[in-house]
PDB file of N, CA, C and O in Angstrom:
ATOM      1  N   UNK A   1     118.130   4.520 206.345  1.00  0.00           N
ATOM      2  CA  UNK A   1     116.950   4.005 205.689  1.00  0.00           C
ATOM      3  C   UNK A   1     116.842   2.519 205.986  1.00  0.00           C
ATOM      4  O   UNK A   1     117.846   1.807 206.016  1.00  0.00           O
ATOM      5  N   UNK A   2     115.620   2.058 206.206  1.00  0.00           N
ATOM      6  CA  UNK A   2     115.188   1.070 206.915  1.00  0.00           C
ATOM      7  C   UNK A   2     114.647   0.348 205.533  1.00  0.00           C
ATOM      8  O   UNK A   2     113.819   0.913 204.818  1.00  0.00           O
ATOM      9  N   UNK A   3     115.232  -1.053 205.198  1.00  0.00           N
ATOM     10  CA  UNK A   3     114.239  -1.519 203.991  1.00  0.00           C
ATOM     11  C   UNK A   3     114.112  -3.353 204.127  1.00  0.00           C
ATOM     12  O   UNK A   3     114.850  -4.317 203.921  1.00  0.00           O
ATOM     13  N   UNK A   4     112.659  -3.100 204.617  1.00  0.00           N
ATOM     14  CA  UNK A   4     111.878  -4.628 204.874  1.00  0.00           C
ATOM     15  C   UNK A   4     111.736  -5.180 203.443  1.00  0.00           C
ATOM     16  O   UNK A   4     111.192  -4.623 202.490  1.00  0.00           O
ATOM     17  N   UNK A   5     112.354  -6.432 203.484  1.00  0.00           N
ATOM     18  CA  UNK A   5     110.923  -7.138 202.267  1.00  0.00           C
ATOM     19  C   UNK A   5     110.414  -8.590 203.215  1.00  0.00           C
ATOM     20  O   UNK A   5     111.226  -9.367 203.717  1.00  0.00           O
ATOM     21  N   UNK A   6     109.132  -8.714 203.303  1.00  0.00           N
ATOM     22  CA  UNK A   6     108.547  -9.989 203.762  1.00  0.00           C
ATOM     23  C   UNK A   6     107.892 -10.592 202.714  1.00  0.00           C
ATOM     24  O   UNK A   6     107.357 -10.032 201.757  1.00  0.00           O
ATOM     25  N   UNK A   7     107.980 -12.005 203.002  1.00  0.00           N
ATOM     26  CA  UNK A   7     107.674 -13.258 201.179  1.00  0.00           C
ATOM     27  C   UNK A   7     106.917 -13.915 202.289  1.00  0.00           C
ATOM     28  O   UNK A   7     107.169 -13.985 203.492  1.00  0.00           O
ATOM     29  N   UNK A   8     105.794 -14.437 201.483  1.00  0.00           N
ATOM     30  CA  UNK A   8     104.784 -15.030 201.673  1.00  0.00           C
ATOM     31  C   UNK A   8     103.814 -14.552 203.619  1.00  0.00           C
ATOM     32  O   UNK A   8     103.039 -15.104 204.400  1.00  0.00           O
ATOM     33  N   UNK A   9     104.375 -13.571 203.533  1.00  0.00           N
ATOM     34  CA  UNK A   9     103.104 -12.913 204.812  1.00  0.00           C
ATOM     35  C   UNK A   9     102.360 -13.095 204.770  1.00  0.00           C
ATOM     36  O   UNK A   9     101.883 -13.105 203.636  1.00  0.00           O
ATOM     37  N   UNK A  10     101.767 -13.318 205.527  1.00  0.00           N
ATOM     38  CA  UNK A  10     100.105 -12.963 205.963  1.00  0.00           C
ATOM     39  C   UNK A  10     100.268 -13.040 207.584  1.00  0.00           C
ATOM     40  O   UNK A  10     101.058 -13.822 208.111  1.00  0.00           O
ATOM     41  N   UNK A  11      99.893 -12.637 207.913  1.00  0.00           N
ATOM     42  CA  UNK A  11      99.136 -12.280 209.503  1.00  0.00           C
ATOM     43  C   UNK A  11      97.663 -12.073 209.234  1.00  0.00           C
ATOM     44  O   UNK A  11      97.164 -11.615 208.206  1.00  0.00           O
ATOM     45  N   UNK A  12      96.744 -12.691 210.871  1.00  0.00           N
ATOM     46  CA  UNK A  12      95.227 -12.435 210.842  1.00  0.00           C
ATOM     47  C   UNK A  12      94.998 -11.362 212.158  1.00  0.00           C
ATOM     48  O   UNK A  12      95.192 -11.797 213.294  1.00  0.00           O
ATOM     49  N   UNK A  13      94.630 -10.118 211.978  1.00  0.00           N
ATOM     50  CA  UNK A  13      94.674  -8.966 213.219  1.00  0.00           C
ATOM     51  C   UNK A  13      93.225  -9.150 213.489  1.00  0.00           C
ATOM     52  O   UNK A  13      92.375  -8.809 212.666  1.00  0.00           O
ATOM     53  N   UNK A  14      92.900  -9.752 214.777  1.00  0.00           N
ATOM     54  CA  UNK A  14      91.858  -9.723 215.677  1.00  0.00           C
ATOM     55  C   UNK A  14      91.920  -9.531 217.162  1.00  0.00           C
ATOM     56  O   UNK A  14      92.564 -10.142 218.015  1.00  0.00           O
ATOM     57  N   UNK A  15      91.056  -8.489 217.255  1.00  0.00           N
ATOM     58  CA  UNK A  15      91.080  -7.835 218.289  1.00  0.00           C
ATOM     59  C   UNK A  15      92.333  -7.750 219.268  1.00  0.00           C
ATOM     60  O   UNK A  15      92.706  -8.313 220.297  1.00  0.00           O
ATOM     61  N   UNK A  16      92.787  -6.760 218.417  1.00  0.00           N
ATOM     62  CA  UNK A  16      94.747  -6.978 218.754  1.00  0.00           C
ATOM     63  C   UNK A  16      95.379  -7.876 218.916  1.00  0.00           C
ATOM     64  O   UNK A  16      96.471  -8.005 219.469  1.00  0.00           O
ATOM     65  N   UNK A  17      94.535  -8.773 218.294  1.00  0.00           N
ATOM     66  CA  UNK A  17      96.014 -10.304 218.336  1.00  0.00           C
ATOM     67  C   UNK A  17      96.575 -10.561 216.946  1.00  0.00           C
ATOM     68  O   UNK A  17      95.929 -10.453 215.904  1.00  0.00           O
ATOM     69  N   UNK A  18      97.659 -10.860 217.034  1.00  0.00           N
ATOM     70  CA  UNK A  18      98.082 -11.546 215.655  1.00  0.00           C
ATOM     71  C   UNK A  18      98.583 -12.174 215.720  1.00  0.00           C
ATOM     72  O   UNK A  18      99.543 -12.320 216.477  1.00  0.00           O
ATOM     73  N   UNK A  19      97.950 -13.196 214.547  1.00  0.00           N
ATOM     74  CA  UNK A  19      97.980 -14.623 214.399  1.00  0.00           C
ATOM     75  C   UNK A  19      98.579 -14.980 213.200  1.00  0.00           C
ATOM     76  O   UNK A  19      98.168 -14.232 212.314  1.00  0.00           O
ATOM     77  N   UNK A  20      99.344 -15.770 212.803  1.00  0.00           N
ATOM     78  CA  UNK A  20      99.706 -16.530 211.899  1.00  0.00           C
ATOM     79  C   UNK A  20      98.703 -17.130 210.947  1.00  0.00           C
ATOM     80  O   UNK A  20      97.816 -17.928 211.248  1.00  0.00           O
ATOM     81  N   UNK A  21      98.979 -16.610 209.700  1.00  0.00           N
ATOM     82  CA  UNK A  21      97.991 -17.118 208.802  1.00  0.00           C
ATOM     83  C   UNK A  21      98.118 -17.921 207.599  1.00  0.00           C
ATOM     84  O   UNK A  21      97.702 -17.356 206.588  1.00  0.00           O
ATOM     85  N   UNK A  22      98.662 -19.286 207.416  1.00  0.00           N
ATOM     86  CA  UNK A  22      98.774 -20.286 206.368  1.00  0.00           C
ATOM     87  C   UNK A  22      99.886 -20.848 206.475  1.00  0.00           C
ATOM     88  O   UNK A  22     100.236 -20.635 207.636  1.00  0.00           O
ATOM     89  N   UNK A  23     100.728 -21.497 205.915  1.00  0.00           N
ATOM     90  CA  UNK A  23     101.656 -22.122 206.250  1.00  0.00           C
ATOM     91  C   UNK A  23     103.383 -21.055 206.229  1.00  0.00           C
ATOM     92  O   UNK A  23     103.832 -19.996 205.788  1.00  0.00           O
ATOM     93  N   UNK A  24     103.752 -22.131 206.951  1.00  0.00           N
ATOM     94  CA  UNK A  24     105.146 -21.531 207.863  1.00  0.00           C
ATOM     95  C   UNK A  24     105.892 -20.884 207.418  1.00  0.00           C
ATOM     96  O   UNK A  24     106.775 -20.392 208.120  1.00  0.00           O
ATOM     97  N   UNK A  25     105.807 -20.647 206.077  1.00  0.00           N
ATOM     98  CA  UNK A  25     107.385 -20.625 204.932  1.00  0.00           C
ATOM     99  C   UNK A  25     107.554 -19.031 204.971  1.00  0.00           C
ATOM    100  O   UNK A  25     108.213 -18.753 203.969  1.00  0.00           O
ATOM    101  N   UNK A  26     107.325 -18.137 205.513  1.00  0.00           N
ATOM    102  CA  UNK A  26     107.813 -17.134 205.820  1.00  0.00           C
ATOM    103  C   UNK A  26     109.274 -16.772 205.688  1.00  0.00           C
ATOM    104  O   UNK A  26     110.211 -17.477 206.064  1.00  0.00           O
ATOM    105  N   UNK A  27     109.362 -15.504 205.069  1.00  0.00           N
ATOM    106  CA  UNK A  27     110.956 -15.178 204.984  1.00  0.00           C
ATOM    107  C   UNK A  27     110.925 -13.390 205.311  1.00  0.00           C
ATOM    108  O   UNK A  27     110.104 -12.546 204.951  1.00  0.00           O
ATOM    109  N   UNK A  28     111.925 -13.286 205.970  1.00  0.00           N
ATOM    110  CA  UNK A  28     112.198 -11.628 205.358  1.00  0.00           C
ATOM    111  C   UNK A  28     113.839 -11.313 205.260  1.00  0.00           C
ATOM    112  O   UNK A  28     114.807 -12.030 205.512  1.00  0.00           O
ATOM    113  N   UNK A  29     113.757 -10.189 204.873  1.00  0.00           N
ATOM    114  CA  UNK A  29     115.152  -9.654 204.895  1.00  0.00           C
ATOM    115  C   UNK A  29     114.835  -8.190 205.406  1.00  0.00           C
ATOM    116  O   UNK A  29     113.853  -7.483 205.177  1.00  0.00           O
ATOM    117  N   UNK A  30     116.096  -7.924 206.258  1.00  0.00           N
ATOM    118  CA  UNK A  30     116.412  -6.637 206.601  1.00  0.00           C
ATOM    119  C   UNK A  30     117.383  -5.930 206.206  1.00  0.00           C
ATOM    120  O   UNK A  30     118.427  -6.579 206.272  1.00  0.00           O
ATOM    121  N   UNK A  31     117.625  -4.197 205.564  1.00  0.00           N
ATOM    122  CA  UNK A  31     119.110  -4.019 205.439  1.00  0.00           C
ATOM    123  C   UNK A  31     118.340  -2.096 205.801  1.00  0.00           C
ATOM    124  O   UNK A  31     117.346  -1.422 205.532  1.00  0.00           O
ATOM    125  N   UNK A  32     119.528  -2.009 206.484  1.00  0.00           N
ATOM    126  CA  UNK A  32     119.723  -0.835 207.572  1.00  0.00           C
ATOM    127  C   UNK A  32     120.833   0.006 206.289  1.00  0.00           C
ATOM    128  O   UNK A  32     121.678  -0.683 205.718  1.00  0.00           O
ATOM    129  N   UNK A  33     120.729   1.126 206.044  1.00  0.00           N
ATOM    130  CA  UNK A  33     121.442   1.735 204.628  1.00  0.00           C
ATOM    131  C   UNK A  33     121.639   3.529 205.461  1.00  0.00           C
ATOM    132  O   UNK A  33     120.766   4.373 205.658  1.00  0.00           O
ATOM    133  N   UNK A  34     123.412   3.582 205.844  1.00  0.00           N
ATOM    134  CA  UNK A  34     123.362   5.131 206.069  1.00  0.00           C
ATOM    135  C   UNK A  34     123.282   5.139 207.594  1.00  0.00           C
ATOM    136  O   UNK A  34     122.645   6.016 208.176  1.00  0.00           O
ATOM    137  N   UNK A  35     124.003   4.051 208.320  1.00  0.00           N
ATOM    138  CA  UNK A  35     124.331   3.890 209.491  1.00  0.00           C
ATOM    139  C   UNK A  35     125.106   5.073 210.128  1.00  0.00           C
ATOM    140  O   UNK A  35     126.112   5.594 209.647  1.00  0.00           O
ATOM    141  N   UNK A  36     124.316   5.511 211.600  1.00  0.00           N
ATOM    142  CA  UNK A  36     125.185   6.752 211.927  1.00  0.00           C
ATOM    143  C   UNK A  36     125.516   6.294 213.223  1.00  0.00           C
ATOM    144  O   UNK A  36     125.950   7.244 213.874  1.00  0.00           O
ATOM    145  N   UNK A  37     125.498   5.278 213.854  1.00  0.00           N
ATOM    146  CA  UNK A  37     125.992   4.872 215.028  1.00  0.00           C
ATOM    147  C   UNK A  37     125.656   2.517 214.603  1.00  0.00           C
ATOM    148  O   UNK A  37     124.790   1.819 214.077  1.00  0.00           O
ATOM    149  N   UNK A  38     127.458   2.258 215.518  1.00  0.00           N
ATOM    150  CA  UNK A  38     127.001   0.936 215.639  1.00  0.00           C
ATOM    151  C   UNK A  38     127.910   0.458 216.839  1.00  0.00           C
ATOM    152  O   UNK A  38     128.968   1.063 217.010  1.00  0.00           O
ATOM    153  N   UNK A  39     127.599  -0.514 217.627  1.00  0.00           N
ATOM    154  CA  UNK A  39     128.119  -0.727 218.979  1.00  0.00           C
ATOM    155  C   UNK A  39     128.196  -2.235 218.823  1.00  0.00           C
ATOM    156  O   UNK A  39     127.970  -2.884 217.802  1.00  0.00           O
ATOM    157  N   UNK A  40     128.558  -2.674 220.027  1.00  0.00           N
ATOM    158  CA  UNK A  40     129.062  -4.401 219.588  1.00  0.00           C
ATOM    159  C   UNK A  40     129.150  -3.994 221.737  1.00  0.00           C
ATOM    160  O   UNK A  40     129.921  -3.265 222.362  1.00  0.00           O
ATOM    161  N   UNK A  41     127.996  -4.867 222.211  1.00  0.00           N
ATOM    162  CA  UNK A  41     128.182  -5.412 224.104  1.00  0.00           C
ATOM    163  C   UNK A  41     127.430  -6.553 223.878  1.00  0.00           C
ATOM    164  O   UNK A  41     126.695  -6.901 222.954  1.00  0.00           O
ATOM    165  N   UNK A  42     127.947  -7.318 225.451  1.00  0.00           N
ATOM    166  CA  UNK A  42     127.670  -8.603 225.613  1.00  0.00           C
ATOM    167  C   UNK A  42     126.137  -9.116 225.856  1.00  0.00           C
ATOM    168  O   UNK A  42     125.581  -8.608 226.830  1.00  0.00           O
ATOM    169  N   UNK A  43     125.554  -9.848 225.263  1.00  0.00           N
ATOM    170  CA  UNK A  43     124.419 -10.246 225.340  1.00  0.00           C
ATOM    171  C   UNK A  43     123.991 -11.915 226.188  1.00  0.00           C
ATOM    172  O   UNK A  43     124.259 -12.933 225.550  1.00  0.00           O
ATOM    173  N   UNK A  44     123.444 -12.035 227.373  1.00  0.00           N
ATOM    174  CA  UNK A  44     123.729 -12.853 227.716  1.00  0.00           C
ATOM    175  C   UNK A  44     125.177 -13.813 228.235  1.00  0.00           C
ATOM    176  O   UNK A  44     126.240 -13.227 228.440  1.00  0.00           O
ATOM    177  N   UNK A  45     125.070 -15.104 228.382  1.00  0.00           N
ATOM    178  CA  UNK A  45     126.536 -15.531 229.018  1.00  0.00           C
ATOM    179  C   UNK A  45     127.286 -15.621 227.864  1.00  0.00           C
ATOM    180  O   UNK A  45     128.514 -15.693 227.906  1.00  0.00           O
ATOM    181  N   UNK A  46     126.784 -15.622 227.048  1.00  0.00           N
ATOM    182  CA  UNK A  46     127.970 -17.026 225.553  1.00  0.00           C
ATOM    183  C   UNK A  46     127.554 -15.685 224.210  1.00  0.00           C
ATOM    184  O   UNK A  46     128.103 -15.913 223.131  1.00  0.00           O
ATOM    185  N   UNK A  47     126.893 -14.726 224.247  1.00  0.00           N
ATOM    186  CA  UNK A  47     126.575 -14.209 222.577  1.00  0.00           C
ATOM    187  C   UNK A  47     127.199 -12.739 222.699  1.00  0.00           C
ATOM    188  O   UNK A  47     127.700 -12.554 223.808  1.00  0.00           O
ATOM    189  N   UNK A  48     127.280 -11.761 221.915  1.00  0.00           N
ATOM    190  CA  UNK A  48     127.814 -11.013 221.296  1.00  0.00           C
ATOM    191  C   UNK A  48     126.396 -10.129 220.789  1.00  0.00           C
ATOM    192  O   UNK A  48     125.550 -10.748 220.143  1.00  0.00           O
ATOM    193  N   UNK A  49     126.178  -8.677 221.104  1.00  0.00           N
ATOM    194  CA  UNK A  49     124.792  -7.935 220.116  1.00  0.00           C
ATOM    195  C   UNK A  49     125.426  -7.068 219.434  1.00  0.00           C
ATOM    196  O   UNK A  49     126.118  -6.242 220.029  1.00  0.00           O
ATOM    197  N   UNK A  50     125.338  -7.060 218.127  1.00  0.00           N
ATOM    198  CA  UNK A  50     125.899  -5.664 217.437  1.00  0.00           C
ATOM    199  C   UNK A  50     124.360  -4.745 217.534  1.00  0.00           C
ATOM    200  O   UNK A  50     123.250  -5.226 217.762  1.00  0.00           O
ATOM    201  N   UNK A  51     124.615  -3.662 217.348  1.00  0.00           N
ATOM    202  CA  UNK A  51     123.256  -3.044 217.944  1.00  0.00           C
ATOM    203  C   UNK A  51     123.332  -1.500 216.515  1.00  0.00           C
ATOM    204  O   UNK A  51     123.465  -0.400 217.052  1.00  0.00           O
ATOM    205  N   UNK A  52     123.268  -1.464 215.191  1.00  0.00           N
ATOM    206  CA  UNK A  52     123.222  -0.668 214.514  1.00  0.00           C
ATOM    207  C   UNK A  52     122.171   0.625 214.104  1.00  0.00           C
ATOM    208  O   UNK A  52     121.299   0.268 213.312  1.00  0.00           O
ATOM    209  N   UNK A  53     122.126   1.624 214.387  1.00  0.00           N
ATOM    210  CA  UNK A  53     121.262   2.863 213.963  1.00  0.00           C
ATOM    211  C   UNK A  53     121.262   3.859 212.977  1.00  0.00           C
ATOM    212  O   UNK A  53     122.279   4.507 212.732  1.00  0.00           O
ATOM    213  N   UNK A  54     120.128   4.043 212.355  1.00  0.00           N
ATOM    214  CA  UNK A  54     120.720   5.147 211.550  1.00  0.00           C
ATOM    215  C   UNK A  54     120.396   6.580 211.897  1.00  0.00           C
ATOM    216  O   UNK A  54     120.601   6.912 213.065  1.00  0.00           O
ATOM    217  N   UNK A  55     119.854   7.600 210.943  1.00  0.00           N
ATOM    218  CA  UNK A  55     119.386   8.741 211.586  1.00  0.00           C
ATOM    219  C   UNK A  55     118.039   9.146 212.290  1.00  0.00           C
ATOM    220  O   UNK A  55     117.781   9.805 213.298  1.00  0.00           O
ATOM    221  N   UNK A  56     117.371   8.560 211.459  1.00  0.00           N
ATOM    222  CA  UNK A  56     115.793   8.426 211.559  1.00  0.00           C
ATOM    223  C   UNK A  56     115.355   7.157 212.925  1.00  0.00           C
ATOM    224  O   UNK A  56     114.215   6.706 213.034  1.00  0.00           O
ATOM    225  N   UNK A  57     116.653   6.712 213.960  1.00  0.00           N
ATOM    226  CA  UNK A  57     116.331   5.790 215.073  1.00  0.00           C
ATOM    227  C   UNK A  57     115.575   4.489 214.079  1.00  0.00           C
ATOM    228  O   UNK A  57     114.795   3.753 214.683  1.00  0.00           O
ATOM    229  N   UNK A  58     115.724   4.320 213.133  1.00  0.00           N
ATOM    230  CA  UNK A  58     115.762   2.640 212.746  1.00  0.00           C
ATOM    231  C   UNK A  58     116.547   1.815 213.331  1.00  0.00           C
ATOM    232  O   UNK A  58     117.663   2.311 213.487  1.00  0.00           O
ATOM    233  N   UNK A  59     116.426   0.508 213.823  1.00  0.00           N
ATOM    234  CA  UNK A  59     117.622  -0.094 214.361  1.00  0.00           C
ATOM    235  C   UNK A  59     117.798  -1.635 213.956  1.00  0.00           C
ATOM    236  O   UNK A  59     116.809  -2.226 213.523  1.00  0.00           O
ATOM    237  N   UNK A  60     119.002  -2.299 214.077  1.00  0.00           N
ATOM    238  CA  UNK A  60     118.699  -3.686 213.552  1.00  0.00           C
ATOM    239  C   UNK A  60     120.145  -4.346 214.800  1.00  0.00           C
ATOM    240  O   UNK A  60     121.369  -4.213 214.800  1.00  0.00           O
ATOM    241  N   UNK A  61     119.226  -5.004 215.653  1.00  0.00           N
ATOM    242  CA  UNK A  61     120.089  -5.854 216.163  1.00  0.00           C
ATOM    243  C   UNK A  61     120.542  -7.272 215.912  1.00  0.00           C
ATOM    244  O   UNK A  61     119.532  -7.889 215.575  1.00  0.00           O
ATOM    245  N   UNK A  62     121.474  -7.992 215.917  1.00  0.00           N
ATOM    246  CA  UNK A  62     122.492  -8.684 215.566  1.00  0.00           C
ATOM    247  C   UNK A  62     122.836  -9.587 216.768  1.00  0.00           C
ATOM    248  O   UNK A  62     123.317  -9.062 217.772  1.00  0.00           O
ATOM    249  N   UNK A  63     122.603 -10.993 216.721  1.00  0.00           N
ATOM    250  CA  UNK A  63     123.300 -11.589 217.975  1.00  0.00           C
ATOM    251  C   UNK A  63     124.190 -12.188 217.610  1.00  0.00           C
ATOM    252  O   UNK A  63     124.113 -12.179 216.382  1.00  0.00           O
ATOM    253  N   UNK A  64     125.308 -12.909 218.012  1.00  0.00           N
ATOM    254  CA  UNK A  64     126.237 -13.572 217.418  1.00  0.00           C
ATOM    255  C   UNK A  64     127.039 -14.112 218.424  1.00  0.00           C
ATOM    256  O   UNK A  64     127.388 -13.455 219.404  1.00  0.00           O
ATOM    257  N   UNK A  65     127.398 -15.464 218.201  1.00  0.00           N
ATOM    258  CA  UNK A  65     128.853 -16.418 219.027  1.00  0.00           C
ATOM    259  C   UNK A  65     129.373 -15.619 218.919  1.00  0.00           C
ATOM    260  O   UNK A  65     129.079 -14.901 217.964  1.00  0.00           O
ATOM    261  N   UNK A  66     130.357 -15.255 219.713  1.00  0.00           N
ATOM    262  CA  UNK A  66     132.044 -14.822 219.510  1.00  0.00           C
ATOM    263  C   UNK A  66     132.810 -15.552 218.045  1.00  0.00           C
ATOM    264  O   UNK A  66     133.457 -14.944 217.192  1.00  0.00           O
ATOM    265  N   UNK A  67     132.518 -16.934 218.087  1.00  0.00           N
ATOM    266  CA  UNK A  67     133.271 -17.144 216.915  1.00  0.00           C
ATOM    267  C   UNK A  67     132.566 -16.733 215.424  1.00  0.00           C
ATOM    268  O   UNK A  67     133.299 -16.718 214.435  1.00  0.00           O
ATOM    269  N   UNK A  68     131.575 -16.504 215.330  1.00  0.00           N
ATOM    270  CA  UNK A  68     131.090 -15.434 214.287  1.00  0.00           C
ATOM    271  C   UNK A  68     131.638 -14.487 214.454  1.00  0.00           C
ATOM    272  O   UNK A  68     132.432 -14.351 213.522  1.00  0.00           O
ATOM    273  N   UNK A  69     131.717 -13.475 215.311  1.00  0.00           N
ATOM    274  CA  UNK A  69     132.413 -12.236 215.689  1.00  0.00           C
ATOM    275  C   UNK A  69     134.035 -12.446 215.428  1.00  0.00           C
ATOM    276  O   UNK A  69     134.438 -11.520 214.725  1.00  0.00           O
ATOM    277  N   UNK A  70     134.785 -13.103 215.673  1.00  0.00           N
ATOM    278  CA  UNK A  70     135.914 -13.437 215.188  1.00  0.00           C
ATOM    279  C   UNK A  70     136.051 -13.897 213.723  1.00  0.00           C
ATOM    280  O   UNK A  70     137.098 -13.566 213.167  1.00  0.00           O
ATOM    281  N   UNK A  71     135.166 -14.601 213.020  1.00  0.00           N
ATOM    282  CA  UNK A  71     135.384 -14.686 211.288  1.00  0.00           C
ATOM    283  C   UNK A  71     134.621 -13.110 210.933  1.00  0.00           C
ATOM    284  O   UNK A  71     134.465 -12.934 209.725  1.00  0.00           O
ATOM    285  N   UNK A  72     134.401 -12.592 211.340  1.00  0.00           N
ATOM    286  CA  UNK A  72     133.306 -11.627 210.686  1.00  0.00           C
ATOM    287  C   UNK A  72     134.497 -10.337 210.892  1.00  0.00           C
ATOM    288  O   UNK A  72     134.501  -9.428 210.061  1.00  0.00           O
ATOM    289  N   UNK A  73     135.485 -10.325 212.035  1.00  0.00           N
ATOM    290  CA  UNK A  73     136.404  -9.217 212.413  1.00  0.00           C
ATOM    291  C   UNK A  73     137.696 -10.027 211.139  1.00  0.00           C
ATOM    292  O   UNK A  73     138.367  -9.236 210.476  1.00  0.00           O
ATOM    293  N   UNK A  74     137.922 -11.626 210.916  1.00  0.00           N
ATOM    294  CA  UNK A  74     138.619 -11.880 209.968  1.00  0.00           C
ATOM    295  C   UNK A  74     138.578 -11.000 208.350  1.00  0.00           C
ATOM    296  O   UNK A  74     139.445 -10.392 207.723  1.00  0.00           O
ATOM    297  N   UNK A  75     137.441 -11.231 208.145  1.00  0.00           N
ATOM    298  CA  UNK A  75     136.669 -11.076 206.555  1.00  0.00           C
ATOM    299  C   UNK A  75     136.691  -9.300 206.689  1.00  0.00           C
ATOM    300  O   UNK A  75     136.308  -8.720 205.674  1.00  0.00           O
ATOM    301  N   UNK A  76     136.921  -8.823 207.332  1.00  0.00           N
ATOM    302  CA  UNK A  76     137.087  -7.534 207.822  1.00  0.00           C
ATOM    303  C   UNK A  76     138.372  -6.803 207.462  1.00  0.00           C
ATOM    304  O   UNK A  76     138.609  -5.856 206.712  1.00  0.00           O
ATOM    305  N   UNK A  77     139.326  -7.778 208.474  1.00  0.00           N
ATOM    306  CA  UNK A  77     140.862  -7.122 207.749  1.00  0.00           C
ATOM    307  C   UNK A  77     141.120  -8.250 206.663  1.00  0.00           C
ATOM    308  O   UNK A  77     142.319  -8.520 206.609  1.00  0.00           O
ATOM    309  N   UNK A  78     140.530  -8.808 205.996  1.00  0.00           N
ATOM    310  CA  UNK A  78     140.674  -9.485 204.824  1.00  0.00           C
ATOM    311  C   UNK A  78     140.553  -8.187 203.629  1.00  0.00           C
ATOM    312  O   UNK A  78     141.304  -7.982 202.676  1.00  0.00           O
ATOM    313  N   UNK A  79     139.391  -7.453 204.036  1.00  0.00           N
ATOM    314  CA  UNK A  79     138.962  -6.563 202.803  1.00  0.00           C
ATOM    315  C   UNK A  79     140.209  -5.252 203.257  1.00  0.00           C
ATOM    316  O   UNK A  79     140.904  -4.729 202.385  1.00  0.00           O
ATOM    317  N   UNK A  80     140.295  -4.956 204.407  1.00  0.00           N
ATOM    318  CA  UNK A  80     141.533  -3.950 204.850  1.00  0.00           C
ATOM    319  C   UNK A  80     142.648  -4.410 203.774  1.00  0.00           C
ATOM    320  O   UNK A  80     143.032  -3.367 203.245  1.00  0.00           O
ATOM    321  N   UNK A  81     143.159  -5.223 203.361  1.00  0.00           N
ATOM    322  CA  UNK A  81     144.348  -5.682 202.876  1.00  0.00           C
ATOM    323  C   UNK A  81     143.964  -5.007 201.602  1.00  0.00           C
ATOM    324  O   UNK A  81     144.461  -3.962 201.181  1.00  0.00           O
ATOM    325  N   UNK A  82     142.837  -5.858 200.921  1.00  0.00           N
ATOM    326  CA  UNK A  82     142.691  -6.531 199.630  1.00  0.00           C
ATOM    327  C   UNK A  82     141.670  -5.176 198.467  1.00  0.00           C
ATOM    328  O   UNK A  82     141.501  -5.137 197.249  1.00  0.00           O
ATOM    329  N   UNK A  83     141.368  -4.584 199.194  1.00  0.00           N
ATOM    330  CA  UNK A  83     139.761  -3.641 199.134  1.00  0.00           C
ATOM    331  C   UNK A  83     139.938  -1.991 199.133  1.00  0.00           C
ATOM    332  O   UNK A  83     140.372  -1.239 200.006  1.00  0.00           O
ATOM    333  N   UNK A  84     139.363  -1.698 197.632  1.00  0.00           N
ATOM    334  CA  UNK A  84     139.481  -0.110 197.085  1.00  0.00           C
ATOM    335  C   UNK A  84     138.916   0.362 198.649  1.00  0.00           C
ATOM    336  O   UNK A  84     139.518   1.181 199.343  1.00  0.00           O
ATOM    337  N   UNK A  85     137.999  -0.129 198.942  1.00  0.00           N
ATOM    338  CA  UNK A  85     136.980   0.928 200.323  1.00  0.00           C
ATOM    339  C   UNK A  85     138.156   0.851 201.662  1.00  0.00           C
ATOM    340  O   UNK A  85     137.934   1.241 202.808  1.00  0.00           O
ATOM    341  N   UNK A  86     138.607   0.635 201.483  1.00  0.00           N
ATOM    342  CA  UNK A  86     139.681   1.623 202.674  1.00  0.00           C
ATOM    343  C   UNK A  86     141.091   2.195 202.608  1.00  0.00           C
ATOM    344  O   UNK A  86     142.019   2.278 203.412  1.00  0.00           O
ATOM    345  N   UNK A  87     140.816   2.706 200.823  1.00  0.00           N
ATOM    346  CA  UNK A  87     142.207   3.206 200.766  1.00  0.00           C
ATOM    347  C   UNK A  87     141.924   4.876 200.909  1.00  0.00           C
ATOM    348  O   UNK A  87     142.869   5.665 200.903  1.00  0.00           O
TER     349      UNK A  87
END
């Protein structure tokens, strides 16, 4: 399950264009829920793509330094140690 929220949107759709409509402050969030496939290949010279799917082909890609990818594989076996979810 795929779940958008966008804050303060607007878009202007004319004649298949879309345009930006009022000031910049745009936000969203994405969260991908019930993942049935996730992969991690190289993107470019220097980044990292995690590339996550669920059943329904929703997808949310992910770029990242290596050294994100290295605190993020830290905080990982941090919860391995410490964390009911992988006993």
């Amino acid at each position: 399950m795929l779940a958008l929220t966008l804050e303060e949107f607007m878009v202007e759709l004319n004649d298949g264009s879309i345009k930006n409509v009022g000031p910049k402050n745009k936000a969203a969030t994405a969260k991908l829920f019930d993942v049935e496939s996730a992969e991690a290949r190289e993107f470019g010279d220097k980044r990292i793509k995690l590339v996550f799917e669920d059943e329904d082909e929703n997808e949310i890609q992910i770029s990242l330094f290596p050294e994100d990818v290295r605190s993020l594989v830290d905080d990982i076996e941090a919860l391995e140690d410490d964390s009911p979810v992988f006993e």
